[in-house]
N, C-alpha and C positions, 0 to 999 in steps of 0.2 A: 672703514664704516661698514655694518653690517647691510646689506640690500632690504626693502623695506617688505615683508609678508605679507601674502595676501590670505586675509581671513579662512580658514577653513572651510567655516558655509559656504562662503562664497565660491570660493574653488570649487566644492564639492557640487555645486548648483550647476555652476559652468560645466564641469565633467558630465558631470548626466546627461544638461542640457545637450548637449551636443550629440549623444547619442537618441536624442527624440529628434532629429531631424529626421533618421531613418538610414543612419549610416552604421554600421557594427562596429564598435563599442570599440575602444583601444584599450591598451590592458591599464592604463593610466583611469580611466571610465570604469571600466567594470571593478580595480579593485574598492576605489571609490563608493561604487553601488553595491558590492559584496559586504562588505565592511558595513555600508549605513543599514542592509535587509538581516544582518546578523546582531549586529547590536538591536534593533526592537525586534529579536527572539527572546533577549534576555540571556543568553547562557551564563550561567554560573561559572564564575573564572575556577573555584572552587570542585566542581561538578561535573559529573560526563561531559564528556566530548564532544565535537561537530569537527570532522574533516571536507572540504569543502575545494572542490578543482572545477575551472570552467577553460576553456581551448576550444577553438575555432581550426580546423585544419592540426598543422603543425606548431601552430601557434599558441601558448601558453597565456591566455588572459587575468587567471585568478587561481593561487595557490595559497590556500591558508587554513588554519586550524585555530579552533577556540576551546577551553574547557581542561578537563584534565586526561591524562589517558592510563593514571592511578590516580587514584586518591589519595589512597591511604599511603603512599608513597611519597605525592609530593608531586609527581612527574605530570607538566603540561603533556597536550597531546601535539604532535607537529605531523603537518600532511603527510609525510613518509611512513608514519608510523600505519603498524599493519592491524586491521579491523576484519573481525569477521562479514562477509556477503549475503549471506544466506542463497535466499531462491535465484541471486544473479546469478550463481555456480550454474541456473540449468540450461541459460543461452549456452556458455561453454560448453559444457555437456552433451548439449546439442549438437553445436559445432562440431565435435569430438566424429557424433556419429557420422554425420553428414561426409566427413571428410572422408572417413570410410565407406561411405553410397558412393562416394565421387573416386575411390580407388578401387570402383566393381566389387566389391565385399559383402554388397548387401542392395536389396531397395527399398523403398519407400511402403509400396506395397507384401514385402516380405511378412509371416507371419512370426509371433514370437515364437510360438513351438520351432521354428527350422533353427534359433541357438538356445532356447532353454525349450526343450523337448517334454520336462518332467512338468511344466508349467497346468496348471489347471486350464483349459478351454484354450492353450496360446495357438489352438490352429486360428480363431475366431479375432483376434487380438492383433494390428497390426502395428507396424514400426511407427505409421504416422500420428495414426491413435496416441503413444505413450509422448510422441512429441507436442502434440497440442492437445492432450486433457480428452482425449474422447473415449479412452478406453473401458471407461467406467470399474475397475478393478478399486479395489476401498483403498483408499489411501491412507498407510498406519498410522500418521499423526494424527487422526481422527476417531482411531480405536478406545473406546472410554479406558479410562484410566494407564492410557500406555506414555502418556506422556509424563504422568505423575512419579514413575517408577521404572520403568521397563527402558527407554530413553537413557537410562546411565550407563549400559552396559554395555559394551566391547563386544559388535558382531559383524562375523565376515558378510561379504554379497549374501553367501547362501540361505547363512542365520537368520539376516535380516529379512529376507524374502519369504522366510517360512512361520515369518513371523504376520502376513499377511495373505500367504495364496489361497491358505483355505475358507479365509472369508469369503460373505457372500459379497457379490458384488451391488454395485450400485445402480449399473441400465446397464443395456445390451452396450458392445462395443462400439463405437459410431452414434449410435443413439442420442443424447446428448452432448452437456459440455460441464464437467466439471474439475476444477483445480485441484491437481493429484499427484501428492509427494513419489507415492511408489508405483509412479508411473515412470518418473525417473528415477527411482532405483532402478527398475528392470531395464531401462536403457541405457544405465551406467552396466548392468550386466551383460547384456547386450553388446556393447563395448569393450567389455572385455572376452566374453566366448568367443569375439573376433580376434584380438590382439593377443591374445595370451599373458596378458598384465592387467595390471590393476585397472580400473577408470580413471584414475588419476595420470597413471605413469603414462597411459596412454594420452591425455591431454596434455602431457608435458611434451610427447617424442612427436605426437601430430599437427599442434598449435603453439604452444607457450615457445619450443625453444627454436623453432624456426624462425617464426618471429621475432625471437630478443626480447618479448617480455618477460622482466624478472621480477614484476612486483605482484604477481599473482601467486598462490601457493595451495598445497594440502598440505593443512598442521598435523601429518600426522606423531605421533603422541611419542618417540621415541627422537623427535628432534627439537631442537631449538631455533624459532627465531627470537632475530634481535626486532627490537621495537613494533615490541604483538601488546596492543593495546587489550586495559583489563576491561571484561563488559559487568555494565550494572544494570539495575534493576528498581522498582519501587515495592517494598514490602505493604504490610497489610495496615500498616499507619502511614503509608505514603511517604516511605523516611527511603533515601537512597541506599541500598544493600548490593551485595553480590550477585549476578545473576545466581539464576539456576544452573546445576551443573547436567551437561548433556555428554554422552559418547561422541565426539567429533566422526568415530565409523559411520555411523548410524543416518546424517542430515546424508552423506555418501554422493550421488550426483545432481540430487535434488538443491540438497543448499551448503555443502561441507568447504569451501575454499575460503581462505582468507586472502585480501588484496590491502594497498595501497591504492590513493586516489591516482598517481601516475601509472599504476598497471595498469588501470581500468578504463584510462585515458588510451595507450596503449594499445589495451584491448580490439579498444572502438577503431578506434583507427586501423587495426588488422582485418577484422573484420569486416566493416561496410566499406572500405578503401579494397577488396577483393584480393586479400592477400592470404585468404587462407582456406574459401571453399568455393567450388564453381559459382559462375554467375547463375545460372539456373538452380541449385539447391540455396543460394542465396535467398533469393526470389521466392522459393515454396514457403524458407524459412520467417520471412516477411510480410508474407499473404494470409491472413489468415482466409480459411476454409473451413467449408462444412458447419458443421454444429459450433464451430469454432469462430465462427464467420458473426456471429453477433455479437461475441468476447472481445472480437475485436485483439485475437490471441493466435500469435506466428506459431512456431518454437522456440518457446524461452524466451520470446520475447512479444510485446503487446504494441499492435499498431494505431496509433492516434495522430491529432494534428495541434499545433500550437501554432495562433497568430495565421491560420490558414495554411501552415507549412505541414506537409508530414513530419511526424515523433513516433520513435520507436525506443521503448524503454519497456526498464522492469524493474519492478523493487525485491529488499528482500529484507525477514523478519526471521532473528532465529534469538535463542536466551540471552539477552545481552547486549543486542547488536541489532543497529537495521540499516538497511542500504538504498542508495536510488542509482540509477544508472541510465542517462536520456541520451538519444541521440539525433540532431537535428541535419537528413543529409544533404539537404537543399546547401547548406554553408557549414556542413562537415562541424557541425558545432556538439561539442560534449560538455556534459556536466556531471559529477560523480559527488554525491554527498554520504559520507560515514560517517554513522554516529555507533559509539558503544553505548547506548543505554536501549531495550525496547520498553523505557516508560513514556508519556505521553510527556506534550510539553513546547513538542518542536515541529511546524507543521511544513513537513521535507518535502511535500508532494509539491505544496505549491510555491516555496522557496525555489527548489530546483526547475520551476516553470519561470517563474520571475527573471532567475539568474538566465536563463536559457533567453526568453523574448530581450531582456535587456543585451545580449551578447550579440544578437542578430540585428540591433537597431529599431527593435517594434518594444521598448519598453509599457509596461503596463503601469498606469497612473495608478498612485495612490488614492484611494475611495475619499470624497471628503463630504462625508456623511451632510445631510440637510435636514433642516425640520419642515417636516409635514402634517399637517394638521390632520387627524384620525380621519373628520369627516371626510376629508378628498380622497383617504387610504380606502374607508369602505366602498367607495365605489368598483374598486376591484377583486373586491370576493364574491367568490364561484367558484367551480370546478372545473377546469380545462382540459383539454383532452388530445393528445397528439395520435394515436390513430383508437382502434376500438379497446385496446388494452390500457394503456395507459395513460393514467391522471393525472393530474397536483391539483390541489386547493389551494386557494388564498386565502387568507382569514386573518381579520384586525384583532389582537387581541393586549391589552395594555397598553395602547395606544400606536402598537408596532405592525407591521403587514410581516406574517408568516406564509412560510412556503412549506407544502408537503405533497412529496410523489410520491404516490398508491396510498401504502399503508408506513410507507419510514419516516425518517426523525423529521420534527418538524424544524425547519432552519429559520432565525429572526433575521431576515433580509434590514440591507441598511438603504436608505433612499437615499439615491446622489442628484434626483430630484422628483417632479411631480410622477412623471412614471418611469422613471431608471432607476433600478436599482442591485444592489452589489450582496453579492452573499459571501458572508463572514470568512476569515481564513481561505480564501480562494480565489482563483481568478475569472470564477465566472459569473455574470450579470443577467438580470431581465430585463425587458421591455417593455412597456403595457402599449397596447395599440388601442385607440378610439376609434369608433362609427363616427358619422357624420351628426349625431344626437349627440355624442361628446362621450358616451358611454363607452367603458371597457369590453371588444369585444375578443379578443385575443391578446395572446403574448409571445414574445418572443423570447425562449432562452439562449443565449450564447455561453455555448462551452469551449473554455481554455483559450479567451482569446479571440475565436474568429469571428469573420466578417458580416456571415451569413449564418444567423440565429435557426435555432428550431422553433416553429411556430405554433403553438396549440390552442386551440380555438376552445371557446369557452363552451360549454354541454349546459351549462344549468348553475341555480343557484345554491348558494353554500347550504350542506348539508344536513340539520340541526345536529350539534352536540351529545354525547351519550351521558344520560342520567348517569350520575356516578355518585355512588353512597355513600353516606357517611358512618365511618366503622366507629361501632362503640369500644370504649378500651379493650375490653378482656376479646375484642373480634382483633384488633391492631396486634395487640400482647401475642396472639397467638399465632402470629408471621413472623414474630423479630427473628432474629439469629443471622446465624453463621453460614451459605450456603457456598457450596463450591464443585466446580469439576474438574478435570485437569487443563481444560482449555480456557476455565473461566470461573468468576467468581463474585459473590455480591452477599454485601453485608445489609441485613433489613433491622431498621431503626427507625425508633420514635423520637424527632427533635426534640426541642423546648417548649416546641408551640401545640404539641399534641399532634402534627403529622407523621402519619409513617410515612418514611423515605427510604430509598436503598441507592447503595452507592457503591460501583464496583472500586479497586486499588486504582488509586491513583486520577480516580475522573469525578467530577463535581458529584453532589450529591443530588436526587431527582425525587419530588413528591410522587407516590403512589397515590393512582386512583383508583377507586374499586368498581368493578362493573357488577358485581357479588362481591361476599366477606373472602370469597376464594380468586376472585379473577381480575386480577390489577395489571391497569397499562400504564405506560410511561411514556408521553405523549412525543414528549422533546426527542426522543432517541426510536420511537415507531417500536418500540417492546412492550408485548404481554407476559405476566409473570400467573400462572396456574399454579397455585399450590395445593396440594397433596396433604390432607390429613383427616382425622377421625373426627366428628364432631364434640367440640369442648378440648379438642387437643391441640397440642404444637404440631403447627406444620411440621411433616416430615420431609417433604421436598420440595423443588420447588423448578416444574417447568419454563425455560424461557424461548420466545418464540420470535422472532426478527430478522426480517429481509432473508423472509424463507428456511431459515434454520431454525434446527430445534433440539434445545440442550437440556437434558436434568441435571440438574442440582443436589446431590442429599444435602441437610444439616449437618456438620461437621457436628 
């Protein structure tokens, strides 16, 4: 006689449950919980990929893959199979140097002119600069049109360098803080003016093979691996295609290595277990500093907290491919999620949070949204303020309480009840706090988890709304089209209903509002769109402006 089974839910309930008492997770629990936070992604059995590994120590919790890793072939994807990383190539990279600081080769404080001498300004330029973003040197993926064209082409260290030095720069060295591809090129060069080899060869002879890990690589283009998954993409009707094709020279020690989720596994464990650079350049590498110090940005890698614990992670986005890479070192907990597609769809950031808090025994409850009645919601619009810069509004609006900090996207918070509430795809939640009148007079945000929310106190009441016109047709007609840049893109249309809308590949579509026939925002996403043209004519470009940045557009 067969033994009598115990329901799935039911098991699956038990499993979890057990890891909410606050004990970490067995691998019998988290594959469980892996499983049940993957299936509501939705992944198309049919469609990209999701490789996905969670481990505690030496301990293996969760190895599994969903999706395909061809398509057009046929072939699932399985954990072993190798994905490109992108920007997590530049912790290694990192490393690479460091280990060379740590063999007297070089310091911290060294200028770049003492190994590229022919460098523009590199006496002003230091080694720590190119490791956390402060160097201000233009970073070439952000060269208009270099990604469109220039990106396919086969070019050494030098090529590639000269393909940037003599731009202007962006601020003085130290000065600020911004994320900067050829800032690790030059310290992929840098690494090599030391070693006398590649950047790569050099992270194989300094870290990869000391260590034993062999699931990490450079694809460079005269060899073959076995099981190098294909990366896709979303075309301009949102239909799944090839990615784009790039130079694998090129990404170089910014984002060029392809891994396995057990390399990266691996990795971690090399790495923060002190097995591959001093404990003191550890440390630097983990601290953020300087102008760096509000990014909350090491080297190569970005320090945060989960559940009150420290996290040190990095992600990474390159044609076809995006990466996560967390590390929790309280309980030595990893989690490494590869996907081959860079379309929208799959929300890694906070998946690989979930997987993470649930592996440590602080699992995060599912949201279970509540109805609240609008009236009791308006009581908490205003504008709050956590110190002289920085704001968020609250605002009811369709019967829903919206959230927006400064000027970006406005988020529809979900009430889990009269003043808790959960913001969409994430794991982080507000508070509303009352006066002794019953009144809203602050909030509390908790981000990723923790215990002890940020508080900001309310300044004043909600703002009035900005007049926004209504375009007559031949003002609407004269926006539509086709607008794009290498980095980015947005098509403007008029729906069924007479609105214009624009809508980038692959992301919902968003009504435009006009503040003039020329200057429309996009409230849900915190974007202004300025278009550019002659009166009674088609725009011919079209500015866009959002969380500080600012892109043109021609009309294709």
């Amino acid at each position: 006689m067969r033994p009598l089974s115990m329901p799935v839910a039911v098991l699956l309930s038990l499993l979890i449950g057990a890891a909410h008492a606050g004990q970490p997770a067995t691998p019998a629990a988290m594959t469980a919980y892996a499983n049940q936070l993957l299936d509501a992604q939705k992944i198309a059995a049919d469609g990209p990929g999701v490789s996905v590994l969670v481990a505690r120590g030496d301990q293996l919790l969760y190895k599994g893959a969903r999706g395909m890793a061809s398509i057009e072939l046929g072939v699932p994807l399985q954990p072993d199979h190798l994905l490109r990383i992108g920007s997590v190539t530049k912790q290694i990279a990192a490393a690479a140097l460091l280990k060379q600081i740590d063999d007297g080769k070089a310091k911290l404080d060294d200028p770049l002119a003492k190994f590229l001498p022919d460098y523009p300004h590199g006496d002003r330029i230091t080694l720590l600069q190119l490791l956390n973003h402060t160097s201000g040197v233009k970073s070439y993926t952000g060269i208009p049109g270099y990604m469109a064209g220039p990106i396919r082409r086969d070019l050494n260290t030098a090529e590639l360098i000269k393909e940037f030095k003599d731009q202007p720069v962006d601020f003085a060295p130290g000065e600020k803080w911004a994320y900067n591809n050829s800032g690790y090129v030059l310290l992929g060069a840098v690494v090599e003016a030391i070693s006398g080899k590649s950047w790569h060869e050099s992270i194989d002879e300094l870290l990869l093979r000391p260590a034993k890990i062999t699931g990490v690589h450079y694809p460079a283009g005269d060899r073959l691996f076995k099981g190098m998954a294909q990366g896709y993409t979303l075309n301009g009707q949102g239909q799944v295609a090839p990615a784009g094709f790039l130079s694998m020279t090129q990404p170089h020690a910014a984002g060029a290595l392809v891994a396995n989720t057990e390399g990266l596994w691996r990795w971690n464990q090399a790495l923060h277990g002190g097995k591959l650079i001093s404990q003191a350049s550890y440390t630097r590498m983990t601290t953020p500093e300087g102008p760096a110090k509000a990014q909350a940005y090491g080297f190569g890698i970005g320090a945060g907290t989960l559940r009150d614990q420290s996290m040190l992670a990095h992600g990474g986005g390159i044609h076809g491919f995006a990466s996560m890479l967390n590390y929790l070192p309280a309980s030595q907990t990893t989690v490494v999620i590869l996907r081959n597609s860079d379309g929208p769809g799959f929300a890694m950031d906070t998946v690989a949070r979930k997987l993470a808090a649930f592996a440590i025994g602080e699992p995060f409850a599912e949201p279970k949204p509540v109805a609240v009645p609008a009236a009791q919601l308006k009581v908490a619009e205003g504008v709050y303020g956590r110190d002289d810069k920085q704001t968020r509004t609250l605002r009811v609006k369709d019967g829903a309480l919206q959230s927006q900090r400064g000027d970006g996207r406005v988020v529809v918070l979900v009430p889990l009840g009269r003043d808790r509430f959960a913001f969409p795809d994430s794991v982080n939640e507000l508070q509303l706090e009352r006066g002794a009148d019953d009144q809203v007079v602050a909030l509390s945000f908790f981000n990723n988890g923790d215990a002890t929310g940020e508080r900001w106190v309310r300044r004043g009441e909600l703002p009035v709304e900005p007049a926004y016109l209504a375009l007559s047709a031949a003002q609407r007609q004269a926006l539509v089209g086709d607008y794009s840049a290498p980095q980015f893109s947005i098509k403007v249309f008029v729906d069924d209903s007479g609105r214009l809308m624009g809508q980038a590949p692959g992301q919902p579509a968003f009504e435009l509002l006009a503040l003039t026939p020329r200057q429309l925002r996009v409230p849900q996403v915190g974007a202004q769109l300025d278009f550019a043209a002659e009166e009674g004519k088609p725009a011919t470009s079209v500015t866009l402006t959002q969380g500080g940045q600012v892109l043109v557009m021609p009309r294709k």
